[in-house]
N, C-alpha and C positions, 0 to 999 in steps of 0.2 A: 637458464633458470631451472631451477629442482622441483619436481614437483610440490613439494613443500612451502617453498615460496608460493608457487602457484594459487595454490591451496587458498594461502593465507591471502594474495592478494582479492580472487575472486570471493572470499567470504568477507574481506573487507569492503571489497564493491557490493557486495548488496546487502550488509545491511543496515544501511538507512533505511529501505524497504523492508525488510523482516522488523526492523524494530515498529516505522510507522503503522504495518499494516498490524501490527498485533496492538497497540495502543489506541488504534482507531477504531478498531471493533470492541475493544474492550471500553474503554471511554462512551463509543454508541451506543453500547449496552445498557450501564448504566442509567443514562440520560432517555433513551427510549422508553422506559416506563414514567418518566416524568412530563415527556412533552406526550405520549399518546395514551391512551388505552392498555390492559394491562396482557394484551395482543401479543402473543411471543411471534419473533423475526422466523420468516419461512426455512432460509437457511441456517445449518446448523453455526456454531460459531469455528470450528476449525476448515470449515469450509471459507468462512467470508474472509477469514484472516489468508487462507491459500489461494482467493480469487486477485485478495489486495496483493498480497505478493508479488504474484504473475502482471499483474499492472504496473507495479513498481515498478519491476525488472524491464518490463519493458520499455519503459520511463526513463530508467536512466540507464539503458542502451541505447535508443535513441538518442538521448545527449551524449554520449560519447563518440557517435556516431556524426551526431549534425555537428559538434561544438569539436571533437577533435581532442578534448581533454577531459580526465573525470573532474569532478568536485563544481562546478560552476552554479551558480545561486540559481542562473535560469533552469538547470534542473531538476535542482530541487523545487524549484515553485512548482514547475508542471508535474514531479513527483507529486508533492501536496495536493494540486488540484484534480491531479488525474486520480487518486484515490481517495480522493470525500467523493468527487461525483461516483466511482463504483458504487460505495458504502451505499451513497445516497440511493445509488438504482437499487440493491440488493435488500434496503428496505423499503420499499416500495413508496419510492416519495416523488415519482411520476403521478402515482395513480390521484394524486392530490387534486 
């Protein structure tokens, strides 16, 4: 495999991650002045989109890891779930 390939695979593997994590902080932005206060997020926004990231990645490394194949729905799901709950920790929706 050429580097080039490489390349292109492992930037095909992650991003379903680059994409969710930047639509989710952007989406929760949004919407965060509508459900709260007009209280701006502790974290900057190219932080929370590089916190979701790093979650992804981890995410669906782990399913390629547990599952043996990339693309499977249960990864994605715990993709999806395992980055609303960061989002949700990094705006502070424990403290509720």
């Amino acid at each position: 495999m050429t580097a080039y390939l490489l390349t292109n695979h492992l930037l095909n593997f992650v991003a379903p991650a680059a994409l969710a994590a930047f639509l989710l902080v952007v989406f929760s932005r949004l919407f965060f002045g509508f459900l709260r206060s007009k209280k701006t997020p502790v974290l900057s926004m190219w932080l929370q989109v590089a916190i979701n990231f790093a979650v992804g990645v981890l995410v669906l490394v782990a399913g390629l890891v547990l599952l043996g194949h990339d693309g499977k729905m249960v990864t994605y799901v715990g993709l999806s779930v395992a980055m609303a709950i960061s989002q949700w920790w990094q705006l502070g929706g424990w403290k509720r």
